[in-house]
Backbone as a ProteinNet text record, in pm:
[ID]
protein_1_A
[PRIMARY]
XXXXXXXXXXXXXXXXXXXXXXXXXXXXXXXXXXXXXXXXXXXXXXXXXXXXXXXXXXXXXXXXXXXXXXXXXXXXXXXXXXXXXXXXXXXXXXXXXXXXXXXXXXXXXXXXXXXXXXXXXXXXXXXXXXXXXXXXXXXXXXXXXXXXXXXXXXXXXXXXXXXXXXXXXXXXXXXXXXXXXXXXXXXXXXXXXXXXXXXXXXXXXXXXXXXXXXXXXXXXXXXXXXXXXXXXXXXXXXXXXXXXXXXXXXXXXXXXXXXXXXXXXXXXXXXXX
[TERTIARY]
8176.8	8295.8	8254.4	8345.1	8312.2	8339.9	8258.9	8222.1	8419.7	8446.6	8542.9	8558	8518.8	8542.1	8699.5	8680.6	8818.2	8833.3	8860.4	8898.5	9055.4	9054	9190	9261	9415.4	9481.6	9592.6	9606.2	9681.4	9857.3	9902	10081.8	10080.4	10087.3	10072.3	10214.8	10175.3	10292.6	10257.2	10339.1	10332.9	10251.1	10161.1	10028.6	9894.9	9783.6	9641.7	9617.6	9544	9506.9	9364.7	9326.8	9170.6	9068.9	9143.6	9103.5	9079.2	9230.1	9196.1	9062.8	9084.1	8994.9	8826	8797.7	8713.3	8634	8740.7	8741.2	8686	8742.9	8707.2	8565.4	8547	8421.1	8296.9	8348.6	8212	8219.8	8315.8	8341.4	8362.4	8401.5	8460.5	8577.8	8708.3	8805.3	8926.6	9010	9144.1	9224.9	9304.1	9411.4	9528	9639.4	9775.2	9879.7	9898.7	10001.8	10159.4	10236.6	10374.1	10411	10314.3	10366.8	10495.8	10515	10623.7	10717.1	10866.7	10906.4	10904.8	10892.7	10892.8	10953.4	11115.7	11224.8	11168	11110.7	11031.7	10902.9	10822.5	10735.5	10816.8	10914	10999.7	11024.9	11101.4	11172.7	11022.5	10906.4	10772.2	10764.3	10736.5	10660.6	10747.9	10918	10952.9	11008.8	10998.2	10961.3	10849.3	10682.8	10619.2	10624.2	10670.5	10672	10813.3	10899.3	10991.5	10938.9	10882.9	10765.8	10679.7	10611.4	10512.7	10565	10677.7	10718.6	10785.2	10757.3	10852.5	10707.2	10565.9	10479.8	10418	10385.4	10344.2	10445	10545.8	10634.8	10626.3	10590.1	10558.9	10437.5	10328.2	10200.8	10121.3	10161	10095.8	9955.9	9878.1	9724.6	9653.1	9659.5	9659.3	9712.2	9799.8	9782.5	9714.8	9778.8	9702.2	9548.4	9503	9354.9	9328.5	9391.5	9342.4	9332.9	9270.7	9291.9	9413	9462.5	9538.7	9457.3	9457.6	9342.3	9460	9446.3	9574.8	9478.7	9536	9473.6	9619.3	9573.4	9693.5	9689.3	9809.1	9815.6	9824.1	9884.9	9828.3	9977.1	10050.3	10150.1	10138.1	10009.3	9990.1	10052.2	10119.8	10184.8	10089	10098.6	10018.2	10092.2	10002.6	10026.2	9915.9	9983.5	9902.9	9833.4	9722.4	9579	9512.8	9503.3	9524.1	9588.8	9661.4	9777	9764.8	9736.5	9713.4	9813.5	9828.4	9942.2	10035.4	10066.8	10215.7	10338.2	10271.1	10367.4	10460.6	10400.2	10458.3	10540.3	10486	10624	10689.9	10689.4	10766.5	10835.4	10956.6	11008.9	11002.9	11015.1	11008.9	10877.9	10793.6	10627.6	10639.4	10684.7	10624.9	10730.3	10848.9	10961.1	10834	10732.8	10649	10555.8	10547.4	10442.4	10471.2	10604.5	10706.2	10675.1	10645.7	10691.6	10573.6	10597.1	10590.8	10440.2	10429.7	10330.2	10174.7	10197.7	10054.8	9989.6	10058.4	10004.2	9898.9	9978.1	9861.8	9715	9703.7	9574.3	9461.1	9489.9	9396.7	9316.1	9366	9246.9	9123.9	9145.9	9001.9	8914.6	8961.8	8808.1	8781.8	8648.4	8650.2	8704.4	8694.6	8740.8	8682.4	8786.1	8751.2	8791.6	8702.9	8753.3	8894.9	8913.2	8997.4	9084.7	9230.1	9329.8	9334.2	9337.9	9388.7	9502.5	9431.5	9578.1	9595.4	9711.1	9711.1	9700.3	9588.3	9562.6	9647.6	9844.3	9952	9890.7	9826.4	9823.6	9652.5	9569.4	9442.9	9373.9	9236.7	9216.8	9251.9	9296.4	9357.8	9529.6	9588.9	9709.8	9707	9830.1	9856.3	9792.8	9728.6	9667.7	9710.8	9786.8	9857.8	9749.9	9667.9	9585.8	9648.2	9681.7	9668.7	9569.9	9500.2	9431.9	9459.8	9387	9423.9	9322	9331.6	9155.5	9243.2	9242.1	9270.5	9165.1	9141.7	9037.5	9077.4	9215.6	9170.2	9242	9178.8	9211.5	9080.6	9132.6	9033.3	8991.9	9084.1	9051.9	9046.8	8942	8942	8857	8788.6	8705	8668.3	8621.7	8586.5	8432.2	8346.9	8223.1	8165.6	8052.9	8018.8	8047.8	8098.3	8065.1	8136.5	8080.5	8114.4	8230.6	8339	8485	8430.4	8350.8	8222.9	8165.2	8124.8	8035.9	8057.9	8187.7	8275.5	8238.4	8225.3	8190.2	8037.2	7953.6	7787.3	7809.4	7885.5	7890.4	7926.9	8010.6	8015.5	8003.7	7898.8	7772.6	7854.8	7923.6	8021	7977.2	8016.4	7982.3	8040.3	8014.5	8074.5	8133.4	8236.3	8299.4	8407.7	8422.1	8454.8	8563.1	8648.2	8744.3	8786.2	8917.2	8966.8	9042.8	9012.7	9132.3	9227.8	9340.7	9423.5	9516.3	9520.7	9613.8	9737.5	9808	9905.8	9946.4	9966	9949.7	10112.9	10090.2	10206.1	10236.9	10107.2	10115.2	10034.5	10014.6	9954.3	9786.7	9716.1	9566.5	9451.3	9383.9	9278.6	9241.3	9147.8	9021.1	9077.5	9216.2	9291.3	9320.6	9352	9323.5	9246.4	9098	9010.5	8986.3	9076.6	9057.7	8939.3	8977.9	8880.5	8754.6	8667.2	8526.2	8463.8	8449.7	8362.9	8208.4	8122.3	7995.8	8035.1	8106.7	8134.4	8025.4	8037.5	7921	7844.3	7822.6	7801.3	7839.2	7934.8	7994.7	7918.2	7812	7732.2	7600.2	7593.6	7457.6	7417.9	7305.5	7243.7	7297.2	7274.3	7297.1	7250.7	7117.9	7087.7	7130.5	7143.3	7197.2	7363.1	7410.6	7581.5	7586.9	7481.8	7506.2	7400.2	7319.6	7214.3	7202.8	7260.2	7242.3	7248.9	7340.5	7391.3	7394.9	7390.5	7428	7541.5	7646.9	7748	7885.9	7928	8070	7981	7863.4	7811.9	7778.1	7723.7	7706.3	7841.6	7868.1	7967	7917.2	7765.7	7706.5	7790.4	7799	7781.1	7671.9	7711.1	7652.6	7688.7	7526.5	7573.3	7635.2	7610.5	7668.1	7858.6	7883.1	8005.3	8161.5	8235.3	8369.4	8489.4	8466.4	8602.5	8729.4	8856.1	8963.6	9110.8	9180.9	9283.4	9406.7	9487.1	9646.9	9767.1	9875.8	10014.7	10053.3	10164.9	10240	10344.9	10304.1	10386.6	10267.9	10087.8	10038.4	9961	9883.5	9809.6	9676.6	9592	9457.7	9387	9326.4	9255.5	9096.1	8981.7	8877	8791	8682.6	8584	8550.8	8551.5	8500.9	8398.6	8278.8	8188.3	8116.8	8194.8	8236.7	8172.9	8105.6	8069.5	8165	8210.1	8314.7	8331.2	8388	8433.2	8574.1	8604.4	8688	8683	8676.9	8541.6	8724.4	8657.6	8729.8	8809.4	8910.7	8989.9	8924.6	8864.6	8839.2	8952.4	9049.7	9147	9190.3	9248.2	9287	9451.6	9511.3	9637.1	9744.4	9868.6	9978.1	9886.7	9800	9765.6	9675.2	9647.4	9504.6	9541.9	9679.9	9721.9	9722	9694.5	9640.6	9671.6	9782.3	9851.9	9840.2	9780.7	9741.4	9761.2	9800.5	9779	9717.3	9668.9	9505.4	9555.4	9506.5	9523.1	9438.3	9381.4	9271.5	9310	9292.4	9302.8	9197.9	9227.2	9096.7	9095	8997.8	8912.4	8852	8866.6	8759.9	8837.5	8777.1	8878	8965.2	9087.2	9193.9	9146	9154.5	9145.5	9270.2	9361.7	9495.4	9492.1	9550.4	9552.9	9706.1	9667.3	9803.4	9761.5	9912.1	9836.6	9783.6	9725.6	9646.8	9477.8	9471.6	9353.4	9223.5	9123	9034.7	8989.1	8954.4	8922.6	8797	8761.9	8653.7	8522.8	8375.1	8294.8	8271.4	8325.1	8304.4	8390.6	8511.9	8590.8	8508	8415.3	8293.9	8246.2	8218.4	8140.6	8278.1	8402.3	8552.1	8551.6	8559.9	8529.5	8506.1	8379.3	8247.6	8336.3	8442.3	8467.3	8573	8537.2	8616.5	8611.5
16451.1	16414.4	16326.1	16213.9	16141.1	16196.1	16111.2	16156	16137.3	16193.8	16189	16087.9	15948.2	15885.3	15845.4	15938.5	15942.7	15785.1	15708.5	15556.3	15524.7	15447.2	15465.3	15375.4	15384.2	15325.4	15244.3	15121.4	15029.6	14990.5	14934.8	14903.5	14747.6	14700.5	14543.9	14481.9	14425.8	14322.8	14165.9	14137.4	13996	13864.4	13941.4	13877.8	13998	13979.3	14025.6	14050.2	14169.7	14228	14173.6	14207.8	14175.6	14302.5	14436.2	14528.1	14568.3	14529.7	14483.5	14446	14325.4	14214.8	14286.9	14373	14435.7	14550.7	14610.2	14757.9	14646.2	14553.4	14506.9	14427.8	14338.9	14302.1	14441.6	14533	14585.6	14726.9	14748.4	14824	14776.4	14656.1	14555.6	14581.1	14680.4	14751.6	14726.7	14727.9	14763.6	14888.4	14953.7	15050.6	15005.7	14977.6	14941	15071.7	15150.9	15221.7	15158.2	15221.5	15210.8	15074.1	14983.2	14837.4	14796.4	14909.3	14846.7	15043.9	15030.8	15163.5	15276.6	15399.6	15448.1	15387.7	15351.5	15279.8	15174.5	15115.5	14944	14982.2	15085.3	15111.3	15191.8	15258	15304	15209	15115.4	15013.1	14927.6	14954.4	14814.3	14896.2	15041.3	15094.2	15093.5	15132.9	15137.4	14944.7	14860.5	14739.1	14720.4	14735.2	14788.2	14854	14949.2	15047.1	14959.1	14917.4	14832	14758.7	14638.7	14524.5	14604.7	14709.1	14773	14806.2	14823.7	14863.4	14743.5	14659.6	14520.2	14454.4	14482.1	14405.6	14462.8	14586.8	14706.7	14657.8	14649.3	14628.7	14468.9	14369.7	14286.7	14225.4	14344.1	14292.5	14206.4	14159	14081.9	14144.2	14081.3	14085.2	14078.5	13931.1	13876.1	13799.9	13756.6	13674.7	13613.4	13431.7	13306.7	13379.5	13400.7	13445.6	13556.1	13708.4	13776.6	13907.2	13924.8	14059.6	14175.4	14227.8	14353.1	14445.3	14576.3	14718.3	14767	14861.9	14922.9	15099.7	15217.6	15369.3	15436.2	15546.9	15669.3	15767.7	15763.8	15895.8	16070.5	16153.2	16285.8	16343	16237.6	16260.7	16172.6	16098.6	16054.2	15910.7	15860.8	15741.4	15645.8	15494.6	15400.4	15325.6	15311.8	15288.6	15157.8	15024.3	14930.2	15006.4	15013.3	15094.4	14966.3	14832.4	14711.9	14593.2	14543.4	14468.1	14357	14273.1	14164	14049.6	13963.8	13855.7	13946.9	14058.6	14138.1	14065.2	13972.8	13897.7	13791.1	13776.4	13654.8	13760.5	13833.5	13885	14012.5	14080.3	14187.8	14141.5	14129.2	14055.8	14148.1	14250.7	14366	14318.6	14311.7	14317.4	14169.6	14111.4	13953.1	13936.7	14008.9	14027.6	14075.6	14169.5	14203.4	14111.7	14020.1	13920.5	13782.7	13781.1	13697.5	13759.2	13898.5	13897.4	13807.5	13724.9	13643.9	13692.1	13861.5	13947.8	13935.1	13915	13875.9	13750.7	13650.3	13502.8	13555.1	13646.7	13682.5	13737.8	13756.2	13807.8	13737.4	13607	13502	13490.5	13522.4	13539.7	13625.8	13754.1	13824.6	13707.9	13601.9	13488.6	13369.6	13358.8	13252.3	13127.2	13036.4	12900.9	12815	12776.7	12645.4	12569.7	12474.3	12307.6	12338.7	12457.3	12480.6	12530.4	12524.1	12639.2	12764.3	12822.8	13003	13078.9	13174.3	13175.6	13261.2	13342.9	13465.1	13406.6	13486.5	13455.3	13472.4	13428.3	13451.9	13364.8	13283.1	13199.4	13195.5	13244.5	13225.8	13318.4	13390.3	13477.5	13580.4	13718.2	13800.4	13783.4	13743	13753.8	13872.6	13914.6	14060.9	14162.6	14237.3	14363.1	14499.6	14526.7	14624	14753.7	14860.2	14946.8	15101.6	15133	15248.8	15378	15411.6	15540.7	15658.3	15701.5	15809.8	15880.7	16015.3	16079.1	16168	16155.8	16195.7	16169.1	16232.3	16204.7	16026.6	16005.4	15876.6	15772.5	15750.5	15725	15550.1	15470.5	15335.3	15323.9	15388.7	15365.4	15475.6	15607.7	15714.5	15683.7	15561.3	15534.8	15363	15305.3	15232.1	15201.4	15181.8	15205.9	15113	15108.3	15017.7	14851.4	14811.4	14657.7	14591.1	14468	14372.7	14270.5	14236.3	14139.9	14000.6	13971.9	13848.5	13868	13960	13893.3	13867.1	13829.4	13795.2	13588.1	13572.6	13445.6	13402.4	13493.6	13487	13517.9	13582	13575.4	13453.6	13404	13256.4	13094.7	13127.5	13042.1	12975.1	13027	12917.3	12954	12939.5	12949.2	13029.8	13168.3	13216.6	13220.6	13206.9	13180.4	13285.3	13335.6	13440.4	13510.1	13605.4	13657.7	13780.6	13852.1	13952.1	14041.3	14135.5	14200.1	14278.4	14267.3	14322.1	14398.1	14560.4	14653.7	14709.7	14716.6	14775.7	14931.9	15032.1	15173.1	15204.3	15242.6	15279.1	15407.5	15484.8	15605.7	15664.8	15791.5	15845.5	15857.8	15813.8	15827.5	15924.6	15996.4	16110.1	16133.8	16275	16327.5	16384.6	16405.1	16465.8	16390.2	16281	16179.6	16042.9	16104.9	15966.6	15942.2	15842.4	15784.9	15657.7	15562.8	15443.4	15512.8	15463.1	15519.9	15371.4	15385.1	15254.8	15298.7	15191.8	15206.9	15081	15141.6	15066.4	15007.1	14839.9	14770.4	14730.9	14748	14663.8	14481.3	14472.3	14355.8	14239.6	14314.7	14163.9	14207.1	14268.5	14259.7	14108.5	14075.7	13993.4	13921.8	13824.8	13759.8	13922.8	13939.2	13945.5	14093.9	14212.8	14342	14309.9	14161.1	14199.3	14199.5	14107.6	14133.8	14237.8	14296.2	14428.1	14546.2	14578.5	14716.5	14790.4	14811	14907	14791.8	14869.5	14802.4	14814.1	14684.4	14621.6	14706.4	14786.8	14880.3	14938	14971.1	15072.5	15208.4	15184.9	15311.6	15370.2	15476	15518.5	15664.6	15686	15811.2	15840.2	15928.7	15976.7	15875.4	15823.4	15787.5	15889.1	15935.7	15996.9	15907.4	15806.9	15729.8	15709.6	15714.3	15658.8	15718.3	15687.3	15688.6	15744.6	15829.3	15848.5	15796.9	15700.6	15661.1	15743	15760.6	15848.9	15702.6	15683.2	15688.3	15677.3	15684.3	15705.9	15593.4	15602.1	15506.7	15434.7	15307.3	15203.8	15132.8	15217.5	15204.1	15039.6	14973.7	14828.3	14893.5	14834.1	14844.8	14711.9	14621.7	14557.1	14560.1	14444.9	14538.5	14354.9	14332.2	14222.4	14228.5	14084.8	14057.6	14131.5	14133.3	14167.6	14320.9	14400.9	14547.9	14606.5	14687.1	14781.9	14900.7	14894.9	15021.5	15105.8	15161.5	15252.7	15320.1	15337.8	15417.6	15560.7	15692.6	15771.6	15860.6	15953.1	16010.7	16120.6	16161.3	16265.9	16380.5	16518	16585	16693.6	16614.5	16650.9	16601.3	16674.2	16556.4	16574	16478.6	16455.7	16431.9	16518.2	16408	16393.4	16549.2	16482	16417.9	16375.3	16260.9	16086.8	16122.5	15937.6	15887.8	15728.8	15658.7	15537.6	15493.2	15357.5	15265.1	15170	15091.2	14928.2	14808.5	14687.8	14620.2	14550.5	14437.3	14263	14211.9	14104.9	14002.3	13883.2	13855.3	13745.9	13750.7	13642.3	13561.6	13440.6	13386.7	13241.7	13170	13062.9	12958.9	12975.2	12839.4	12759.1	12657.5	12555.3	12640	12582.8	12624.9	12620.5	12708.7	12729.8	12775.1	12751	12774.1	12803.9	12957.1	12933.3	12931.7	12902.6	12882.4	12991.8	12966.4	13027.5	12958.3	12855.5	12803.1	12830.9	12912.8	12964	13011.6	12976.4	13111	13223.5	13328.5	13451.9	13406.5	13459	13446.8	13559	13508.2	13553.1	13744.4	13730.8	13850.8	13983.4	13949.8	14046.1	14167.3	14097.4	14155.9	14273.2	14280	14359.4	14461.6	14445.4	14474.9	14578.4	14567.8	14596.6	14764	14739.9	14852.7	14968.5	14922.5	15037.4	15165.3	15228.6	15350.5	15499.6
20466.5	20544.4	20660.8	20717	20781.8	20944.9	21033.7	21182.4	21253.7	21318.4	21373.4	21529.1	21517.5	21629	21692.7	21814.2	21898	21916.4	21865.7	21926	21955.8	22015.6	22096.3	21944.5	21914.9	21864.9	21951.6	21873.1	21975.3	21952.3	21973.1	21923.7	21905.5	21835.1	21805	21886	21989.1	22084.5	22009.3	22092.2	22070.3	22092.7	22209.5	22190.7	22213.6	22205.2	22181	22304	22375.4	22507.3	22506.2	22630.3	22644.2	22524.8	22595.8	22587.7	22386.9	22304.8	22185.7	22145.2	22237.6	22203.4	22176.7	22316.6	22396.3	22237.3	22201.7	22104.8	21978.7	21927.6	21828.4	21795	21874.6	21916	21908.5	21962.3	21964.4	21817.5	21759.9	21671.7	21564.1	21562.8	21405.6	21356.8	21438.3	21355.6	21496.3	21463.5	21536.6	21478.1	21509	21443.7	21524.8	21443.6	21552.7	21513	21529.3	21507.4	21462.9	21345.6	21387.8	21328.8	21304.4	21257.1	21224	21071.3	21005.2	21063.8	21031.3	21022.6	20849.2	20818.2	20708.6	20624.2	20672	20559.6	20487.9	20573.2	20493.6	20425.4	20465.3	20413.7	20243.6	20258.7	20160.5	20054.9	20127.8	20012.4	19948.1	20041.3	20019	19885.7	19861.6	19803.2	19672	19677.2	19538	19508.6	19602.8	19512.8	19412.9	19465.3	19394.5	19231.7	19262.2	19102.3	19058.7	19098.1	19019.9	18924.6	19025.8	18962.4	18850.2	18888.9	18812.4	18657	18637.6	18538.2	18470.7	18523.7	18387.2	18396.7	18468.6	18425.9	18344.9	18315.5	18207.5	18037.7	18054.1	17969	17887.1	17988.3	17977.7	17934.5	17894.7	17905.9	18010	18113	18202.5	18237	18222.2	18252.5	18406.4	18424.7	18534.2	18608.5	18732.5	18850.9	18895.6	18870.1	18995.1	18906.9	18797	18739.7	18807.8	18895.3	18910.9	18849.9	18794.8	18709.7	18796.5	18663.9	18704.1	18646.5	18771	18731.1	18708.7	18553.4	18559.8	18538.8	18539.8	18510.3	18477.9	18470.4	18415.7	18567.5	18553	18727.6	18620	18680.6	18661.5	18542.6	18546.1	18410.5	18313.4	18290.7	18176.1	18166	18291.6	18316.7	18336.7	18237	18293.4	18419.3	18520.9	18612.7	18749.5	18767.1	18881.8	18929.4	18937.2	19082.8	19144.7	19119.2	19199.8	19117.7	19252.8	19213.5	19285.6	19257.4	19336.7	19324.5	19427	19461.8	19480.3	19509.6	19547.7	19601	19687.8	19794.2	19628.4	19558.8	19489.1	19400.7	19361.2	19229.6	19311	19473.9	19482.8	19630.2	19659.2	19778.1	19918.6	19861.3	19999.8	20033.9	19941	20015.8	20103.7	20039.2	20087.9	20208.8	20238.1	20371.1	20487.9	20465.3	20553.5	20630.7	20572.5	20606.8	20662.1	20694.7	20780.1	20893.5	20961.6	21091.5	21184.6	21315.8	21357.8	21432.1	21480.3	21549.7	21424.9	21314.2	21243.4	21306.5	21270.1	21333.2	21422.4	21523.7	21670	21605	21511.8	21477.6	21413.3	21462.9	21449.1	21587.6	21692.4	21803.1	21759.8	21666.8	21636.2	21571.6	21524.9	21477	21548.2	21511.7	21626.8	21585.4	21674.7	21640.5	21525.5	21459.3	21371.2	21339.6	21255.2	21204.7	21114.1	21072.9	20949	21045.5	20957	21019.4	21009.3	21086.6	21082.9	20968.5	20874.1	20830.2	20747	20723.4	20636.7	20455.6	20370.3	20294.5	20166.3	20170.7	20100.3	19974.4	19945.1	19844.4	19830.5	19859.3	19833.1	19816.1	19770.8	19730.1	19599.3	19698.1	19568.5	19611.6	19746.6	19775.4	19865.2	19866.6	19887.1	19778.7	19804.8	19674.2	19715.9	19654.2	19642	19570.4	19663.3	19604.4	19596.6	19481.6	19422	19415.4	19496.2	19394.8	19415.8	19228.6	19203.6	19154.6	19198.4	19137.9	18982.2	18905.5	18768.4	18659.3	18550.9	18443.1	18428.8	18373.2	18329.8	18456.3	18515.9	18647	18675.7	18687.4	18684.1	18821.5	18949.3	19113	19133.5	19186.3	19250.4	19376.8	19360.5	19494.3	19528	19608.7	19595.6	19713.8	19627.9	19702.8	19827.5	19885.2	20013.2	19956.8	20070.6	20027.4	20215.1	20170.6	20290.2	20234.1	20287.5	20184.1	20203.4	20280.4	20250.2	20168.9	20101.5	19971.2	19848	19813.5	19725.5	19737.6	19871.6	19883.4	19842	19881.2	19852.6	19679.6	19660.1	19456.3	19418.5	19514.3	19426.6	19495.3	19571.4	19631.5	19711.6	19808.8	19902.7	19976.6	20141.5	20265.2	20312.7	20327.4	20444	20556.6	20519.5	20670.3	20740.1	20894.8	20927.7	20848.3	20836.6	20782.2	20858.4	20817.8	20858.7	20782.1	20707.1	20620.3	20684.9	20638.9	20697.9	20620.7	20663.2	20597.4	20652.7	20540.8	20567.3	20480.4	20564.4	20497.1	20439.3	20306.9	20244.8	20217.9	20231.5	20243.2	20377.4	20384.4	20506.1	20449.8	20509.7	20484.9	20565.8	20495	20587.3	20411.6	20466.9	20381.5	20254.3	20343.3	20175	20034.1	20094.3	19972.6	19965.8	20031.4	20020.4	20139.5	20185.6	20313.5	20329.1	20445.1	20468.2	20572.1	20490.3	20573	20622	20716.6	20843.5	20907	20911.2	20940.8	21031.8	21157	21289.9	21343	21429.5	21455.7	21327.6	21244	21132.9	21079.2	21137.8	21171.8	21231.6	21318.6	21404.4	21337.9	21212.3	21128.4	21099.3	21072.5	21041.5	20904	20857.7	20676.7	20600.6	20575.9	20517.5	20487.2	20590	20624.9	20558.5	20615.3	20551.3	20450.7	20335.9	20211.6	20142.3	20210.2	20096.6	20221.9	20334	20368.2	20277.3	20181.9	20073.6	19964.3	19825.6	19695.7	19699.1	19682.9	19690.5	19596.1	19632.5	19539.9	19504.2	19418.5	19346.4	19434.6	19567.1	19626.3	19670.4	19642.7	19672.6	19769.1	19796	19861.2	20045.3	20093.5	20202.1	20309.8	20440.2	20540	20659.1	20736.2	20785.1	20942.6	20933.5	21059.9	21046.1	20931.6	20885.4	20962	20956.1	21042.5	20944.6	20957.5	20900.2	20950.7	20931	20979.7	20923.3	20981.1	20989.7	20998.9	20903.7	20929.4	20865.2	20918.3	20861	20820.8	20728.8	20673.5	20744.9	20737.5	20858.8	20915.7	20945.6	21047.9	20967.1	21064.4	21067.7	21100.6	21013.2	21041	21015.5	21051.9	21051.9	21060.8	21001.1	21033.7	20976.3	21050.9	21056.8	20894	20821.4	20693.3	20633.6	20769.3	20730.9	20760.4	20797.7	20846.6	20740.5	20724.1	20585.2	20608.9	20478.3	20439.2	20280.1	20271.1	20098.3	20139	20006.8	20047.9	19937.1	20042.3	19961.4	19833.3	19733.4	19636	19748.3	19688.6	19716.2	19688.8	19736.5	19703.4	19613.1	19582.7	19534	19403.9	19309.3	19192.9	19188.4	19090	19048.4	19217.3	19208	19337.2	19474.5	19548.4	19626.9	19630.9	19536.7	19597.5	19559.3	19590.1	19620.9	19732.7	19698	19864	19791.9	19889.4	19842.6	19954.2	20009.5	20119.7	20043.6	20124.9	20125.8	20175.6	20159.5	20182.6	20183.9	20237.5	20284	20372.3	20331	20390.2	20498.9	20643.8	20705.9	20724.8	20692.9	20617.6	20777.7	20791	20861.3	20817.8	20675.9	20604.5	20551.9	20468.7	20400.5	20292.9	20275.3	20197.3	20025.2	19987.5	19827.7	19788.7	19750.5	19746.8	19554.9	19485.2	19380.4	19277.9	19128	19131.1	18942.1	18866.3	18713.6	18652.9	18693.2	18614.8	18671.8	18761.3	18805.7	18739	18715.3	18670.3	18705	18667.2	18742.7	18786.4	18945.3	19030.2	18952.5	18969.9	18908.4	18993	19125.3	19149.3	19098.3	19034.5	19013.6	18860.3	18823	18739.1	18811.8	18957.6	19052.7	19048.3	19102.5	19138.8	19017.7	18857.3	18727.4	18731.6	18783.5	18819.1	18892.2	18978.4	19094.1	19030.7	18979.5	18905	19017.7
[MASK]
+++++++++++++++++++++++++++++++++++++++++++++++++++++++++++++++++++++++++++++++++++++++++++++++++++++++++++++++++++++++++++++++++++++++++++++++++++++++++++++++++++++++++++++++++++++++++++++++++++++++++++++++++++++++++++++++++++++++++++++++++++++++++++++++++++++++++++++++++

């Protein structure tokens, strides 16, 4: 079980505090409480399984080339466990990512030649994560890794990033939960991409952070942050953990479309059961 660091949680205004500024820098993570309200988190979640069920029906594979992870939950239902581009095929999700208070979260990177900018069209999109600890279950965990080294898999340049979540359900130990190896963030090259073997370790750190939160809440956290997100010691309803991901990205624009190919790292992505 992960260390219990009291860190303060913040309320996302309309612009960025010093003190933000202050917590992130030296931890690699923000927590904003409260973001969105339950209702929207309500309607985000059964847009979702709407979508989910005419793309199951439909056979759809992949998105813009990104694979769909699909598993069985604890009634034998096939069911999305990652869903990527959300914003493009579910409208509640993509209503979330209009509000005007994200933009502000381009001060966590530093300056560049490129524009600042939420990653709606590049990458995986919005990814809509599912897990579920059940026998036939494809997401019950997802092991250490840095969201930079998706770029070192496919020989580009690293350049800063920020993922950014949004909680659809309530998150802690009961079902999983995001584990952080805080300060990790101003590691070296070579520490961000091999401290740990990349998704495959999924072991116990004893430095690691356990993070705690509710549905509605914003978490953000440095590209290069080492994290997992550990199994439910639980199986079947409670050990669901439904969170959204989103990359605010700094480098040149890769914008994709369906005529995309799948990226060589989603091979590594594959592995994470």
């Amino acid at each position: 079980m992960g260390k219990k660091l009291a860190y303060k949680k913040f309320t996302l205004g309309n612009s960025i505090t010093k003190e933000e500024l202050d917590f992130f820098n030296q931890y690699g993570f923000v927590h904003y409480k409260g973001f969105i309200s339950r209702e929207r988190v309500t309607k985000a979640a059964q847009g979702i399984d709407n979508v989910q069920k005419e793309i199951i029906a439909k056979g759809i594979t992949k998105i813009n080339g990104i694979p769909i992870k699909f598993g069985v939950d604890e009634h034998g239902e096939k069911i999305i466990q990652r869903f990527p581009y959300t914003n493009w095929k579910v409208k509640e999700v993509a209503e979330l990512y209009e509000d005007p208070r994200l933009q502000n979260l381009g001060i966590f990177l530093p300056d560049s030649p490129y524009p600042k900018r939420i990653g709606l069209k590049e990458k995986d999109g919005v990814v809509a994560n599912h897990y579920v600890n059940t026998p036939n279950s494809k997401y019950k965990q997802l092991g250490w890794h840095t969201d930079v080294a998706r770029e070192f898999a496919l020989g580009i340049k690293m350049y800063p990033m920020l993922n950014v979540g949004i909680y659809l359900m309530d998150s802690n130990n009961e079902n999983g939960g995001l584990r952080t190896l805080p300060g990790t963030h101003t590691d070296k090259s070579f520490k961000v991409l091999f401290r740990k073997m990349q998704v495959l370790n999924t072991k116990d750190d004893p430095n690691e952070v356990e993070m705690e939160a509710e549905a509605g809440d914003l978490c953000l956290h440095d590209g290069r942050l080492w994290h997992r997100v550990a199994k439910s010691p639980h199986m079947g309803e409670k050990s669901h953990r439904r969170v959204m991901y989103v990359a605010f990205l700094s480098g040149p624009k890769d914008e994709r479309s369906e005529k995309s190919k799948t990226p060589f790292y989603h091979k590594f992505l594959g592995l994470a059961k």
